[in-house]
MIDOSE-1310 file (N, C-alpha, C; in nm, 2 decimals, decimal comma, always signed):
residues 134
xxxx	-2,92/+1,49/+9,32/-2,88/+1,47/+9,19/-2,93/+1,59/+9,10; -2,84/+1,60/+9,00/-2,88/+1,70/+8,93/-2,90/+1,71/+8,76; -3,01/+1,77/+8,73/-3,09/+1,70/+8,59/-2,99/+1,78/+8,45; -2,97/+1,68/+8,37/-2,92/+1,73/+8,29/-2,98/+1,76/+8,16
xxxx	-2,92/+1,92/+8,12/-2,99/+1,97/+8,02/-2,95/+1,92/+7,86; -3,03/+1,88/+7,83/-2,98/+1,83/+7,62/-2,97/+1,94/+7,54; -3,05/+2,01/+7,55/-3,12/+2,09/+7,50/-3,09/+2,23/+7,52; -3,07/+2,37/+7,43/-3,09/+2,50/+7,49/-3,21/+2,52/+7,51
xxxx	-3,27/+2,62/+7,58/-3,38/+2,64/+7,64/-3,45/+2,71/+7,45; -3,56/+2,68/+7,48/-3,68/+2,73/+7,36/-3,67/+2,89/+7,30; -3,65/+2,96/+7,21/-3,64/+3,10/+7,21/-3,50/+3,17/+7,24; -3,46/+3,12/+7,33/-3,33/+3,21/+7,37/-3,22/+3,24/+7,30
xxxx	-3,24/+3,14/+7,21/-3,06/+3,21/+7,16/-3,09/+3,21/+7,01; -3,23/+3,25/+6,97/-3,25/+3,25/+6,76/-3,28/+3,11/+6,76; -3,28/+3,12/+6,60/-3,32/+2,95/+6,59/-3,22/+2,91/+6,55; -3,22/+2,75/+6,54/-3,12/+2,63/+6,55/-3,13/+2,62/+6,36
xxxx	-3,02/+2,58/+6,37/-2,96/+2,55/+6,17/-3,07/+2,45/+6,14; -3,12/+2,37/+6,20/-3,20/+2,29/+6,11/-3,33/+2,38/+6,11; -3,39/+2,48/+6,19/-3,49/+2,50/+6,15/-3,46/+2,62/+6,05; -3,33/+2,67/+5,98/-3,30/+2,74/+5,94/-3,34/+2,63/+5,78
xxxx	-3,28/+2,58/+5,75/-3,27/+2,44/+5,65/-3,35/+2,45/+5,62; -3,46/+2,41/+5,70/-3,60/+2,35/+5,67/-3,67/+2,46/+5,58; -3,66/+2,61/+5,66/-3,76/+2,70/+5,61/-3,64/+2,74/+5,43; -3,54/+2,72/+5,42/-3,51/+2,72/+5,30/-3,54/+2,68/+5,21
xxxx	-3,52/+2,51/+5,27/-3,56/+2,40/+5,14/-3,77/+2,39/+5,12; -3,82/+2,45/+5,19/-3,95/+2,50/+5,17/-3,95/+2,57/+5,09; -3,92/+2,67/+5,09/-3,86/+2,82/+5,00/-3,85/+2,79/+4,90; -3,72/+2,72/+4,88/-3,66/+2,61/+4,72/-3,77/+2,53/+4,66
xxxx	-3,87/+2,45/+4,77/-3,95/+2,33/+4,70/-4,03/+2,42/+4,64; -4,12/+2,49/+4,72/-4,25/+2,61/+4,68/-4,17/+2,69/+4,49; -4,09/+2,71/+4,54/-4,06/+2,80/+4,40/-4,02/+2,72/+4,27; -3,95/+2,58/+4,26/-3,96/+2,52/+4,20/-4,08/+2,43/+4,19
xxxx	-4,18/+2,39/+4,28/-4,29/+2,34/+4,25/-4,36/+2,44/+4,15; -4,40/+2,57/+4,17/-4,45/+2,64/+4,10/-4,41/+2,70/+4,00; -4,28/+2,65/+3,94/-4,17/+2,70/+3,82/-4,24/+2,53/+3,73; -4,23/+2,44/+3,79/-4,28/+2,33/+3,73/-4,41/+2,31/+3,68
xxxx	-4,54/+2,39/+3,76/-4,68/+2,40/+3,70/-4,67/+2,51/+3,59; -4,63/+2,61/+3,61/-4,62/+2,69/+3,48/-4,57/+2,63/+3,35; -4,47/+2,55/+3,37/-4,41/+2,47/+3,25/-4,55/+2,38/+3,18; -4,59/+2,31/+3,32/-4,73/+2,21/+3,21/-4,80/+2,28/+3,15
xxxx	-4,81/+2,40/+3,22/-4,93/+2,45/+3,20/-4,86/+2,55/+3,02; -4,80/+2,55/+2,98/-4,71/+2,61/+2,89/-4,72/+2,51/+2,80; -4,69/+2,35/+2,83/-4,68/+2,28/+2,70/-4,84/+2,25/+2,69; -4,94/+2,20/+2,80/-5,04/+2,22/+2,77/-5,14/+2,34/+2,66
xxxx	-5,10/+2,46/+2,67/-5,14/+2,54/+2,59/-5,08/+2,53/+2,46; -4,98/+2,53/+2,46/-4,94/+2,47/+2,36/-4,94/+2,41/+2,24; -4,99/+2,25/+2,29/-5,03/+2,13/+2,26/-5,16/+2,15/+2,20; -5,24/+2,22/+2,28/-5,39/+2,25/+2,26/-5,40/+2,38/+2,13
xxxx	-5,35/+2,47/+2,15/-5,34/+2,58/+2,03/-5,24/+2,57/+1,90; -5,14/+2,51/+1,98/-5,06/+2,44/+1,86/-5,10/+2,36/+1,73; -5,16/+2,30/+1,73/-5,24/+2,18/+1,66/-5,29/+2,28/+1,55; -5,21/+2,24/+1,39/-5,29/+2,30/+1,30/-5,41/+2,21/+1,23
xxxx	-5,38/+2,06/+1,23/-5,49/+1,97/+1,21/-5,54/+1,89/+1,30; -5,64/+1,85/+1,31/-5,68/+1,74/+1,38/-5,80/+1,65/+1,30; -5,78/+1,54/+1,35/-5,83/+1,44/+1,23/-5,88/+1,31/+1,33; -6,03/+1,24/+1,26/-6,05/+1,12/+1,34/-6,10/+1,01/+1,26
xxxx	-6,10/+0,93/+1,29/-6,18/+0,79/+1,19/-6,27/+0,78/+1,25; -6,41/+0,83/+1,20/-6,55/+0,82/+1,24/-6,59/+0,65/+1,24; -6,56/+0,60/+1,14/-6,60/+0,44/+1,10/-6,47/+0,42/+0,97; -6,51/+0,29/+1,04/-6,44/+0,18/+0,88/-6,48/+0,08/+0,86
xxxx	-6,48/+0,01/+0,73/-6,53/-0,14/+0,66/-6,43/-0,16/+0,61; -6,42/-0,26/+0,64/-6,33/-0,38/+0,52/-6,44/-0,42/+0,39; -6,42/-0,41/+0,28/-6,48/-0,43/+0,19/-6,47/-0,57/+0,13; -6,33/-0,57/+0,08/-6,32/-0,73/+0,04/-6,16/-0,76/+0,05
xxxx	-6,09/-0,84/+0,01/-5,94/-0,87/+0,05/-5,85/-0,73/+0,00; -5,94/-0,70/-0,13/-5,85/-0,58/-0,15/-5,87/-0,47/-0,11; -5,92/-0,38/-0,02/-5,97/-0,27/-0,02/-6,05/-0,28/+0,17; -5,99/-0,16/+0,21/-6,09/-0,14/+0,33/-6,13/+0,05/+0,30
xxxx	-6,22/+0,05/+0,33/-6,23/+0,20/+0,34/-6,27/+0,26/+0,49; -6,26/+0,38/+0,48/-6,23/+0,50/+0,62/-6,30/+0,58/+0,61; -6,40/+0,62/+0,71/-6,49/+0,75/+0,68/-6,36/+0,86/+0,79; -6,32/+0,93/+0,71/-6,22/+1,03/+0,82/-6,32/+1,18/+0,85
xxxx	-6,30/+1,24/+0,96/-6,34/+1,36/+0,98/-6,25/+1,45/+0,99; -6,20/+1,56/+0,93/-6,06/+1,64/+0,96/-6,14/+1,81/+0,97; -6,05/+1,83/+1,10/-6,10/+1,99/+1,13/-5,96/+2,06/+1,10; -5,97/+2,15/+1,08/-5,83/+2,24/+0,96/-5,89/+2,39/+0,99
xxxx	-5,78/+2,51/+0,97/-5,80/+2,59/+0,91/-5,85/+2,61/+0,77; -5,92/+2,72/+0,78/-5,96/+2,72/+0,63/-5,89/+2,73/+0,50; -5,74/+2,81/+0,55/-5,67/+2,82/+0,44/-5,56/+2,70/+0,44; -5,56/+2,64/+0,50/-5,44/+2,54/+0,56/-5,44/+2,41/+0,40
xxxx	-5,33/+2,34/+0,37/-5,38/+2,27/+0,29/-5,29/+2,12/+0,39; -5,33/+2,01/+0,36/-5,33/+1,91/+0,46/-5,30/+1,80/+0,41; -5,27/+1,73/+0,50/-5,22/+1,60/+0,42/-5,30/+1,47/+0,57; -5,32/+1,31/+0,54/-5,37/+1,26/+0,60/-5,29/+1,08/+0,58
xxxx	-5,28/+1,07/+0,65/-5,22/+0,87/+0,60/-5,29/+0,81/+0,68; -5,35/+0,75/+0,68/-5,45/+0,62/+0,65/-5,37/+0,43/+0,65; -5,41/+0,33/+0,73/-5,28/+0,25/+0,71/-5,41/+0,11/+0,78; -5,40/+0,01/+0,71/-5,49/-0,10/+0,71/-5,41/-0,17/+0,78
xxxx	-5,44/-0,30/+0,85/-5,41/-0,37/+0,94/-5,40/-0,54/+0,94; -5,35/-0,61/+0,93/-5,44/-0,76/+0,92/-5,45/-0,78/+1,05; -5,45/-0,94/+1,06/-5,52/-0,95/+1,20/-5,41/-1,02/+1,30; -5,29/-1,00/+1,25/-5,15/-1,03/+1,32/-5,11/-0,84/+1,38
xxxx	-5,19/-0,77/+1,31/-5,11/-0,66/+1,29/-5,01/-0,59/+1,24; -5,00/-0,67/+1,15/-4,88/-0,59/+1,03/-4,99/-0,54/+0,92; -4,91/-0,42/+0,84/-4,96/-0,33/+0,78/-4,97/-0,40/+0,67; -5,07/-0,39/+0,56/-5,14/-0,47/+0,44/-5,17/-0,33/+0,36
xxxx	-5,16/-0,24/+0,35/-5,22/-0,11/+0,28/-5,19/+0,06/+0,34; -5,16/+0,13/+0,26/-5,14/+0,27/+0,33/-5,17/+0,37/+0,24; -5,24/+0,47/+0,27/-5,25/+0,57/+0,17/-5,21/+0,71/+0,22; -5,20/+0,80/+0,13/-5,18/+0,94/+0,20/-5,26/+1,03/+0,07
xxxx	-5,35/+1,10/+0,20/-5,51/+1,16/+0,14/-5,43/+1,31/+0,13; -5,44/+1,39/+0,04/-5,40/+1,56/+0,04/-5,59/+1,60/+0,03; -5,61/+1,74/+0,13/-5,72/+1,78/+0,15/-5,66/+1,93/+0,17; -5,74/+1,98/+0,05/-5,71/+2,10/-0,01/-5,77/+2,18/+0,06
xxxx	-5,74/+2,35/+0,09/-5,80/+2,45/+0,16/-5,92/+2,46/+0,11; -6,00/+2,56/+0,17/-6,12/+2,63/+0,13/-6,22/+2,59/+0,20; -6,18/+2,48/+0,30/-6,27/+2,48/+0,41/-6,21/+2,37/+0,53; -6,27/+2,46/+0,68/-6,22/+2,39/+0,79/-6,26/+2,27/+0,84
xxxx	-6,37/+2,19/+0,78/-6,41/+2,06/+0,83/-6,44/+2,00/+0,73; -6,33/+1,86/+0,72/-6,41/+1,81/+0,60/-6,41/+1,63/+0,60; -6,52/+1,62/+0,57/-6,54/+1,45/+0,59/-6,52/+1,39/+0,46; -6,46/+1,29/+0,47/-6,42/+1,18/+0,35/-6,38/+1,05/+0,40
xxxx	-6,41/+1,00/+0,27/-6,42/+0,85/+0,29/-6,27/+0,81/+0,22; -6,18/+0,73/+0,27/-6,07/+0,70/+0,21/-6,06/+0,57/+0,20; -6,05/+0,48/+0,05/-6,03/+0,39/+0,01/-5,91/+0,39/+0,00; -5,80/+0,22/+0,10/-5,73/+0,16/+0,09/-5,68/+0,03/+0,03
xxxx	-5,61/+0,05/-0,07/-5,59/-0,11/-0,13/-5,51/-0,14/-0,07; -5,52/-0,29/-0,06/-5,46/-0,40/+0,04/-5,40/-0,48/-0,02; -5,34/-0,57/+0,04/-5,27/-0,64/+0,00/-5,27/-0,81/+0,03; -5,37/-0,81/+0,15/-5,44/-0,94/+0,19/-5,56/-0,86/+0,29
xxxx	-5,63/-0,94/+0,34/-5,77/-0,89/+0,43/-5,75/-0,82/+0,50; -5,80/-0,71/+0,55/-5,75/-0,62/+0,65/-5,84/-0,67/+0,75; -5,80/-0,59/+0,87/-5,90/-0,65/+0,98/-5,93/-0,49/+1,09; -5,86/-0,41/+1,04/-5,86/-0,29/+1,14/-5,80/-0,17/+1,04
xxxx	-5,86/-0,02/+1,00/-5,78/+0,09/+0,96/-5,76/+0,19/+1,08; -5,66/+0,25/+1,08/-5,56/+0,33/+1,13/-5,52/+0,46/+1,06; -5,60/+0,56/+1,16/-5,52/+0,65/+1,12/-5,42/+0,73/+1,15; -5,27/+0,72/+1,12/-5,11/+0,75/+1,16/-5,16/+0,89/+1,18
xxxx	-5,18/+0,98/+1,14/-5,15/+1,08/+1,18/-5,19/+1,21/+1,05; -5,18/+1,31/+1,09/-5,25/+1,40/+0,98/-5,14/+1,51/+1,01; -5,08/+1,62/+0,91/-4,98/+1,72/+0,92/-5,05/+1,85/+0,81; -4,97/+1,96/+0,83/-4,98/+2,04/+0,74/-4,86/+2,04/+0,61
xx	-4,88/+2,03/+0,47/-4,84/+2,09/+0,38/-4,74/+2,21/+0,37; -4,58/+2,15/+0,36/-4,54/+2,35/+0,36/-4,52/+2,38/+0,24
């Protein structure tokens, strides 16, 4: 009986299309894997240097039905002039109060307390978000 071959012998004739494939689509993955870290790594710097304000709510009190106040912390350029909203909460979570703080240049860190009037009890302040002035 005589054995039959499936197979070309190993080495002899180059290599076979799929090992051809393979080392391509490695080729393709590798270069777009590494086209795609540079991208994070691009909006990450970005993101991080980008930022002309940044702003936090150190504490808040509810004071009485009408009124919560906000201790905010905001870091800024020095010349930058800024703007901040501020936004009270009840205890369903709809909005009862909102303000919008302007914080003028002449310095990069500035802490303030922002009084909100309300409109029934707050139960939580919120700060939306902080932008630059154009």
């Amino acid at each position: 009986m005589t054995a039959v071959r499936e197979a070309l012998p190993d080495g002899r004739y180059g290599r076979s299309r799929d090992q051809r494939a393979d080392r391509t689509l490695k080729i393709v993955g590798a270069v777009l894997g590494a086209a795609l870290l540079a991208l994070l790594g691009w909006f990450g710097y970005a993101y991080v240097v980008g930022q002309d304000v940044s702003a936090e709510i150190i504490k808040s009190k509810v004071v009485s039905d009408e009124r919560a106040d906000a201790h905010v912390e905001v870091r800024k350029e020095t010349d930058v002039v800024a703007h901040c909203t501020v936004r009270a909460l009840s205890e369903d979570g709809g909005e009862v109060g909102r303000k919008e703080v302007r914080l003028d240049a002449g310095s990069d860190r500035i802490d303030t307390v922002v009084s909100v009037r309300t409109t029934s009890r707050a139960t939580a302040v919120e700060l939306m978000g902080c932008g630059v002035n154009d």
